[in-house]
Short mmCIF file of the C-alpha atoms (twelve columns), coordinates in Angstrom:
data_MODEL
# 
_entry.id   MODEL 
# 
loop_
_atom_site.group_PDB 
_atom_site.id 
_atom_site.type_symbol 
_atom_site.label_atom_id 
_atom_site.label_alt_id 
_atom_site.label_comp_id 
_atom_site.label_asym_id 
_atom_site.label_seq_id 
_atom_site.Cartn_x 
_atom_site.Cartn_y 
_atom_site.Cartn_z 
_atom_site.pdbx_PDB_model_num 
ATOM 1  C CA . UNK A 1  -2.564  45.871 -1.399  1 
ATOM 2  C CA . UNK A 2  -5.201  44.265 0.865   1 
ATOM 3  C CA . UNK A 3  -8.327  42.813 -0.659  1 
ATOM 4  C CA . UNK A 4  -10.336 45.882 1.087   1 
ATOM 5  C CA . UNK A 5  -8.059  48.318 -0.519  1 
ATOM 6  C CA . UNK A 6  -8.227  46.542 -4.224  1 
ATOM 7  C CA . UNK A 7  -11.605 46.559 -4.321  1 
ATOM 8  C CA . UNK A 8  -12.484 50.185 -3.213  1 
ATOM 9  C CA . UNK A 9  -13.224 51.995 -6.678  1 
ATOM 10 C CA . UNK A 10 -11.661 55.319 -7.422  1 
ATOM 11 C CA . UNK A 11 -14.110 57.701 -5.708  1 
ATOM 12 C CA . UNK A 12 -14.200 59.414 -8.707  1 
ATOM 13 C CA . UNK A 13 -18.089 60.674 -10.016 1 
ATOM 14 C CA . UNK A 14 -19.188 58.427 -12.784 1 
ATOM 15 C CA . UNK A 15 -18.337 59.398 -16.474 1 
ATOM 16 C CA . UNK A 16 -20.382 59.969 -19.458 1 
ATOM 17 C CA . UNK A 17 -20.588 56.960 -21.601 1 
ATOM 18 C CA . UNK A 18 -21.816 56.168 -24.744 1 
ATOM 19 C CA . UNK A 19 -25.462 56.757 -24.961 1 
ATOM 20 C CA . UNK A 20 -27.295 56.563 -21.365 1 
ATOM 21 C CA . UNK A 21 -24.528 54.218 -19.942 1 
ATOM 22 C CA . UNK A 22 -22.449 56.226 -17.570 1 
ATOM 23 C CA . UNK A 23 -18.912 54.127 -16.130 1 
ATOM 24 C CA . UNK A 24 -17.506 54.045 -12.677 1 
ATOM 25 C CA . UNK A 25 -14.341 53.343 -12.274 1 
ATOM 26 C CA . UNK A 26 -12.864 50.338 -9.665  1 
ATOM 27 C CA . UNK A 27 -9.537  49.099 -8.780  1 
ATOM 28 C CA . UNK A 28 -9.131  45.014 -9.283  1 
ATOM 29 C CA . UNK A 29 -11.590 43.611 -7.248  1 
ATOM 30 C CA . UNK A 30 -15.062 43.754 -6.491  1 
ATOM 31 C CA . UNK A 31 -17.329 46.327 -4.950  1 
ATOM 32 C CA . UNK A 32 -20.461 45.466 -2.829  1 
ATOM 33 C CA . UNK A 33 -23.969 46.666 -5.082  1 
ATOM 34 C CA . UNK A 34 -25.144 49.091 -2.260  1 
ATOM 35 C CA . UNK A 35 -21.337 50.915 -1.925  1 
ATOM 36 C CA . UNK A 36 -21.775 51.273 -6.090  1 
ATOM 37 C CA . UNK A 37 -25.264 52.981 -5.963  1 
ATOM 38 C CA . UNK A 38 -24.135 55.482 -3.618  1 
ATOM 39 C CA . UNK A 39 -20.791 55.746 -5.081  1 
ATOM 40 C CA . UNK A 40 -21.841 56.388 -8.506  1 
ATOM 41 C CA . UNK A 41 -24.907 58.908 -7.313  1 
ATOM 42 C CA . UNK A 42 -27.931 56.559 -7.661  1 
ATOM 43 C CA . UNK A 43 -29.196 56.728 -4.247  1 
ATOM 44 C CA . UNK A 44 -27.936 59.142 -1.615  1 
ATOM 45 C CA . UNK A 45 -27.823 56.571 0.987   1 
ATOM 46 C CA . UNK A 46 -27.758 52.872 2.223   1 
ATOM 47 C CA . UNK A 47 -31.794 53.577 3.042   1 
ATOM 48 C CA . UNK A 48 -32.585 54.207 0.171   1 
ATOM 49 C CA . UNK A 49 -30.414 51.795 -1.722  1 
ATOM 50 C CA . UNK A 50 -31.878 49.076 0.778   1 
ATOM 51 C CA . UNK A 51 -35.523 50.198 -0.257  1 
ATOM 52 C CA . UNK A 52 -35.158 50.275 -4.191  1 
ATOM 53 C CA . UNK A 53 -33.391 46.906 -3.432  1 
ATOM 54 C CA . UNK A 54 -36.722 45.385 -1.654  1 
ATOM 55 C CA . UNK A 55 -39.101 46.769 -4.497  1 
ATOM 56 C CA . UNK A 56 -37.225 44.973 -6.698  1 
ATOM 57 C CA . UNK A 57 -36.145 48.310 -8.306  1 
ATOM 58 C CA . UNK A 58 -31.936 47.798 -9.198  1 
ATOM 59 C CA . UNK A 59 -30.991 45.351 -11.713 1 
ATOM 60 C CA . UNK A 60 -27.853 43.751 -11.816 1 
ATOM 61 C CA . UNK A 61 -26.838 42.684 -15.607 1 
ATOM 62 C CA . UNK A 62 -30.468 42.983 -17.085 1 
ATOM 63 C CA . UNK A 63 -31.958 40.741 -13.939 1 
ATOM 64 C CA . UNK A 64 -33.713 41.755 -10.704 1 
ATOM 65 C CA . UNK A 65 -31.107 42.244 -7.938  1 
ATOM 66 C CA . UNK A 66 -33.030 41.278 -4.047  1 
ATOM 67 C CA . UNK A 67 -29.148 41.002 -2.112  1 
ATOM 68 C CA . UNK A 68 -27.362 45.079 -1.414  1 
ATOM 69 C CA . UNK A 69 -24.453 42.502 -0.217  1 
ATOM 70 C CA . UNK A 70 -24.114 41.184 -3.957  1 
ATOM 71 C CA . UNK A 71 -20.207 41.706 -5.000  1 
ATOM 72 C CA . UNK A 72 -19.986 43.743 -8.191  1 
ATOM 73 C CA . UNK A 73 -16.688 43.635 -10.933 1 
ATOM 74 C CA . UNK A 74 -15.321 44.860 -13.954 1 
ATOM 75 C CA . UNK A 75 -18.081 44.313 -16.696 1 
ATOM 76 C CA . UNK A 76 -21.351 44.191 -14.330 1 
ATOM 77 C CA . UNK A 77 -23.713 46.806 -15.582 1 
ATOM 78 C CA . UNK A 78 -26.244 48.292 -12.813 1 
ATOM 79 C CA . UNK A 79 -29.850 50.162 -13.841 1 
ATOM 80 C CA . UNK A 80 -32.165 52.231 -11.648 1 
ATOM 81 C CA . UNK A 81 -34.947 53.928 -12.008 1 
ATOM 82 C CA . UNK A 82 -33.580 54.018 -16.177 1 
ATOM 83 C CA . UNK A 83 -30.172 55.433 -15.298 1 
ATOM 84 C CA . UNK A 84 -27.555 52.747 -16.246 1 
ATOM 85 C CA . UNK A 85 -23.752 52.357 -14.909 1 
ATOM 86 C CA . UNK A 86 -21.206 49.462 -15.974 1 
ATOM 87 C CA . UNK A 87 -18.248 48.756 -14.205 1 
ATOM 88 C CA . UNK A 88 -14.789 49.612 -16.020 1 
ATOM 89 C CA . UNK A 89 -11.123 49.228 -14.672 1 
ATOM 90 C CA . UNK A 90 -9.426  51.746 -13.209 1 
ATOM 91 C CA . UNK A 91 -7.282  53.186 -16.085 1 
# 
């Protein structure tokens, strides 16, 4: 498995946590922040990830996130706009 291919997550939609958490799925590996907002329905696409990125609108494990680049694993937790998603392995 290539490192491109481990860290693609599932494509699956994001599941229904406990309270407002919802999980996404990912292989081992990491996944870039702006492929995980669109992945997991946050933002329909890298515009708008890129602009809720600049207004200092995602945060990345309870802190301000500036960088769409920023590489994302198992246990990272992402909120927008009050809609939270953590990262899980695949199962």
């Amino acid at each position: 498995m290539t490192r491109r291919e481990s860290s693609r997550a599932t494509g699956q939609p994001p599941s229904q946590g406990s309270g407002a958490e919802e999980t996404v799925e990912i292989r081992e590996g990491t996944i870039r922040l702006g492929q995980l907002l669109k992945l997991a329905s946050l933002v329909e696409d890298g515009v708008e990830a890129a602009e809720l990125i600049r207004h200092g609108l995602v945060k990345v494990n309870g802190e301000i996130e500036e960088r769409r680049g920023r590489q994302l694993g198992v246990g990272d937790s992402v909120e927008v706009n009050g809609q939270r998603v953590r990262l899980v392995p695949q199962s």
